[in-house]
N, C-alpha and C positions, 0 to 999 in steps of 0.2 A: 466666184462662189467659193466657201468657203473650206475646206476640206472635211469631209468626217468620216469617221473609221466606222466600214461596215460591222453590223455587228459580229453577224458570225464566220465572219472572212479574219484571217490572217494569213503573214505569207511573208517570204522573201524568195529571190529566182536567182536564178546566172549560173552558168559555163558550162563547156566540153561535150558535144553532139557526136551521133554515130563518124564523127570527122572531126568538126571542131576546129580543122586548117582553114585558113584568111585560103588557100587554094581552093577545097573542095567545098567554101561557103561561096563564094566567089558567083555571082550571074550572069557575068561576062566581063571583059576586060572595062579596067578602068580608065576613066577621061582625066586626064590632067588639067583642069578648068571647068567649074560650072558658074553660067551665070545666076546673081542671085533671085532668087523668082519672086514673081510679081503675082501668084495665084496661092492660094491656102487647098486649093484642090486635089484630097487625098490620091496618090498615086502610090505604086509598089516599085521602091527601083535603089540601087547601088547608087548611095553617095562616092562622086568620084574624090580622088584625092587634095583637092585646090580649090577655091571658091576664085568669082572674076570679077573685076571689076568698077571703076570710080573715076572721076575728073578733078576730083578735090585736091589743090596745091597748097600745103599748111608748111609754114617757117615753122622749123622746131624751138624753143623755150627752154630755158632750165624750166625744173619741176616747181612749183610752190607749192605750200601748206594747203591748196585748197584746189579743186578742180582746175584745171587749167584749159579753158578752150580753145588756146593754140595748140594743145595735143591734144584735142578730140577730134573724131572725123567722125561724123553720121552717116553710114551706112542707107543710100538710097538703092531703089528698083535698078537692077543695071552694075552697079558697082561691083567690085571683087578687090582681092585683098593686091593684087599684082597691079590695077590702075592705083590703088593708094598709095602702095609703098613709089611708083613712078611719078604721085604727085609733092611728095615728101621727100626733102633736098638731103641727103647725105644716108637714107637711112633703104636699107635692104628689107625684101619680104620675111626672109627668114629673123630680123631682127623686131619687125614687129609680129613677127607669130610666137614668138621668145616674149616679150610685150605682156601679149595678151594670154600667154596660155595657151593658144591655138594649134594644134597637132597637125599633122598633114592632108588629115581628110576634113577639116574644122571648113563647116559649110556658113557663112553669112547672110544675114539676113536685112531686109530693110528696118532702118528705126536703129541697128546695131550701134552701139558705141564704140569708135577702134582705138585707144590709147597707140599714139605713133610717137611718144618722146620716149625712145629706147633707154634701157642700158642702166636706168635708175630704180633707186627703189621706193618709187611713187606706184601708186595705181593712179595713172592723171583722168581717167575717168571716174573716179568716187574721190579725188586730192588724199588718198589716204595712205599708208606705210606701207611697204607690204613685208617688215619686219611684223613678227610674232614679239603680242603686247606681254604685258609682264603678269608671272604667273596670280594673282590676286585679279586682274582684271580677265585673265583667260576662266579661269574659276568663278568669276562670276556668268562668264558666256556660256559654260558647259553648262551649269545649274539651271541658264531659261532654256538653254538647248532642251534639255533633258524633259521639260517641263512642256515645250511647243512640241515634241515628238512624241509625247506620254501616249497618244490613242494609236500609235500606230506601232510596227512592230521590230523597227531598227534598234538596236542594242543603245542601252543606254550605257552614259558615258561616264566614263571613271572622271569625278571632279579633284583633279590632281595640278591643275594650273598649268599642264603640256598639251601645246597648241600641235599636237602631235597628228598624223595621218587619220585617226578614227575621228578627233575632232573637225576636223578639215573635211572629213568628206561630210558630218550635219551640218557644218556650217554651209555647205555648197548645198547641199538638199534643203534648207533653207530659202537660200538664194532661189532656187528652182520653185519653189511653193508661195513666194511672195513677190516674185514677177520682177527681181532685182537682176544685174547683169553676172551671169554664172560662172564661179572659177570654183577652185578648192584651196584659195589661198587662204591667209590668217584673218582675221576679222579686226579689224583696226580697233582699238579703245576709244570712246566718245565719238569714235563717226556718225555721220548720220545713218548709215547700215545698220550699225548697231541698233541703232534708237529704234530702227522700222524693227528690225526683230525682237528689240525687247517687249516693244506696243503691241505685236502683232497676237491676235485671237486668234489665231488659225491659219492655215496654210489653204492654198488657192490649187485650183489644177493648175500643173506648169504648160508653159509653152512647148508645143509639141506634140502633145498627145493628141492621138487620135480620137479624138471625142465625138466623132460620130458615129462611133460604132460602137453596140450595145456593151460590151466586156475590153477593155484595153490594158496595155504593159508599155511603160516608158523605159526604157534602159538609156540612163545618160553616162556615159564614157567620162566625163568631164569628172562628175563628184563620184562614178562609182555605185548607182544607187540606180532602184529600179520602184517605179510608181505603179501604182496598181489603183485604176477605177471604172467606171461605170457612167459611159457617155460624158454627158455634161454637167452631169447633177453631182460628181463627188469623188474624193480621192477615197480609195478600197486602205491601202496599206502604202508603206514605206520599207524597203528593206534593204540591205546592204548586197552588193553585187561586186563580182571581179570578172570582167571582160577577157577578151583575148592582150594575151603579152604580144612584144615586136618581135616580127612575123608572121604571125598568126590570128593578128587582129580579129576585133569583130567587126563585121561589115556595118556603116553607119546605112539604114533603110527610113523608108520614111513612110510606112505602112507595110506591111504582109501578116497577111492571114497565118497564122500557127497551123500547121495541115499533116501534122503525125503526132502521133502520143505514145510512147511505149511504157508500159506499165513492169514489165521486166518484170512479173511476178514469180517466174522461176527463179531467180536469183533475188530475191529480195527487195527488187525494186532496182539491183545495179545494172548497167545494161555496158556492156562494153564495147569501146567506141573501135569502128574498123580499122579504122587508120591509126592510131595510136592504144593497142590494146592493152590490158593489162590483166595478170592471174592471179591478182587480189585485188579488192575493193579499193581502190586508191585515187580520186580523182586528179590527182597531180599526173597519174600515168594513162587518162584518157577514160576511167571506169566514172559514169552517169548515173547518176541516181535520176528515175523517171524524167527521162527527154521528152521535151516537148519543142518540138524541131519547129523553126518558122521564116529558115534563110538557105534553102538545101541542105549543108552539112553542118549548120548552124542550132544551137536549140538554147534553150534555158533548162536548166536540171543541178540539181542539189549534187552537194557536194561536204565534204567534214571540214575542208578548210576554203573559207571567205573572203578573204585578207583586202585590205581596203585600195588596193592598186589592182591592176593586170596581173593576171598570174594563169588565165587558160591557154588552152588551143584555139579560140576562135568562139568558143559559146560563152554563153553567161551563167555563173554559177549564183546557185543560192545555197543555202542549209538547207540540209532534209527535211525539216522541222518544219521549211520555210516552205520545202517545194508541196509537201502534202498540204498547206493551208490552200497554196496557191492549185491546185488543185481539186480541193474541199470546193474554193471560190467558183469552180467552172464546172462542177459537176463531174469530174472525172475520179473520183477515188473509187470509184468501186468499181469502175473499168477493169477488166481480166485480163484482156489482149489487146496488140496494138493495134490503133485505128487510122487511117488518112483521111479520115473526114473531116474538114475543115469545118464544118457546119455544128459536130459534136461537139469538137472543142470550143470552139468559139468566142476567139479572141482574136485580137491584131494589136501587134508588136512593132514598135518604133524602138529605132536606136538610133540615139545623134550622140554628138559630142566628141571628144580628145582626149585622154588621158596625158597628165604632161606632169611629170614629178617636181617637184617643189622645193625638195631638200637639195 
């Protein structure tokens, strides 16, 4: 279904909760290994660190010009990324999570594509560069970027012909809204990627989101960006997010109910995080603009700087600007005090994905 921007919803969300530490978001220790699941059956729970599992023995290839099927493995029911990289002859887990982009807690799924020809600068699942194209062709990319993201409320992009980090994270929110395989690399010239984003009419809900419930928030770690919609019928908004930095990550979940609001109206809307306090307004030193907590010490809440990588304590930031729309959207702006009513708020919050820096 095709995306469309509510009308009187706008919004962007992320970082820095009354906690905001990968500790105090934490809902118990982590598993070094998960298999990958075989149910789409919404549950609430702490992505562990490692995904498990596969039997597939692929000889690795130089790269060619064009997909390469001896460096793809399709990710079935059962698989993980430690049985691939042991059916793959010279080549380490840690070299194809480097590969593909995949961060430590990078959960896999069936259908998955896993590029396992390390160490080059191919994507062997799309055969494409993962060198940044030349500024005339990046200037063309920004321009339909700017054009497929126009109803929604992600900052449009400076078309300067630098395939630089704010480019990188539409190009990967792209990716997310048109069911292609998600990184925040460079966008190849004349791929056929390209060609689906130049053709595309609109963006799709991405995979992931919790669409069976009436109000939802996607937060992907990967591009950096957080979805906003309404069951199954429609993406709400697009906005730019910055996760937790290393150490403090944000936990990847794969549903929970939002179940605290604080409105911080004595202080303006800032609410200061316990564990990292601050006596000015600063969300770099742990000060939230209207938290809306959904992981224990975890929440999404505005913030004055966005910056298109990690840079919190463990929550997700948005712009203020962003967090009143997203707020607007749920009925909470005119809340006075804070609430635990999960039922109030009413929403449920997915976070997947990796952040994994590119330069």
């Amino acid at each position: 279904m095709t995306g469309i921007r509510h009308g009187a919803v706008l919004g962007a969300l992320l970082i820095a909760a009354a906690g905001c530490s990968q500790a105090e978001g934490a809902s118990g220790d982590e598993a070094t290994a998960e298999t990958v699941p075989t149910s789409t059956t919404p549950v609430t729970s702490t992505i562990p660190l490692t995904a498990t599992t596969t039997t597939t023995t692929v000889t690795v290839s130089d790269a060619g010009t064009g997909p390469d099927p001896e460096c793809v493995v399709t990710v079935a029911a059962g698989d993980s990324l430690s049985k691939i990289a042991d059916g793959v002859e010279g080549v380490s887990i840690e070299e194809i999570r480097a590969e593909n982009w995949f961060g430590e807690n990078h959960v896999i799924h069936p259908d998955d594509e896993i590029d396992v020809c390390t160490g080059n600068d191919i994507d062997d699942v799309r055969g494409t560069s993962r060198l940044a194209p030349e500024p005339a062709a990046v200037r063309r990319q920004q321009t339909r970027l700017n054009d497929l993201f126009a109803p929604y409320r992600i900052a449009e992009l400076a078309v300067d012909g630098d395939s630089g980090k704010l480019t990188r994270q539409m190009i990967c929110a792209a990716r997310m809204g048109l069911g292609l395989p998600v990184s925040a690399g460079h966008l190849a010239a004349g791929s056929a990627e390209e060609e689906l984003i130049f053709e595309a009419d609109g963006l799709s809900i991405p995979k992931g989101a919790a669409t069976w419930a009436d109000k939802w928030v996607l937060i992907d770690e990967t591009c950096q960006v957080m979805f906003t919609g309404e069951a199954d019928r429609e993406i709400v908004n697009v906005y730019p997010t910055s996760t937790g930095e290393p150490d403090f990550e944000t936990h990847n979940i794969q549903a929970a109910a939002a179940f605290r609001y604080n409105p911080a109206v004595e202080n303006g809307g800032w609410h200061d995080s316990s564990r990292f306090p601050s006596e000015i307004d600063n969300p770099q030193n742990g000060n939230m603009y209207k938290p809306i907590y959904f992981n224990s010490g975890q929440a999404i809440h505005g913030a004055n700087y966005v910056p298109p990588f990690p840079r919190s304590k463990g929550c997700a930031r948005t712009f203020t600007w962003h967090q009143d729309e997203l707020l607007a959207w749920l009925g909470l702006d005119d809340v006075r005090a804070p609430t635990w009513r999960a039922s109030q708020i009413g929403v449920t919050v997915t976070v997947q994905g990796a952040y994994r820096p590119i330069d």
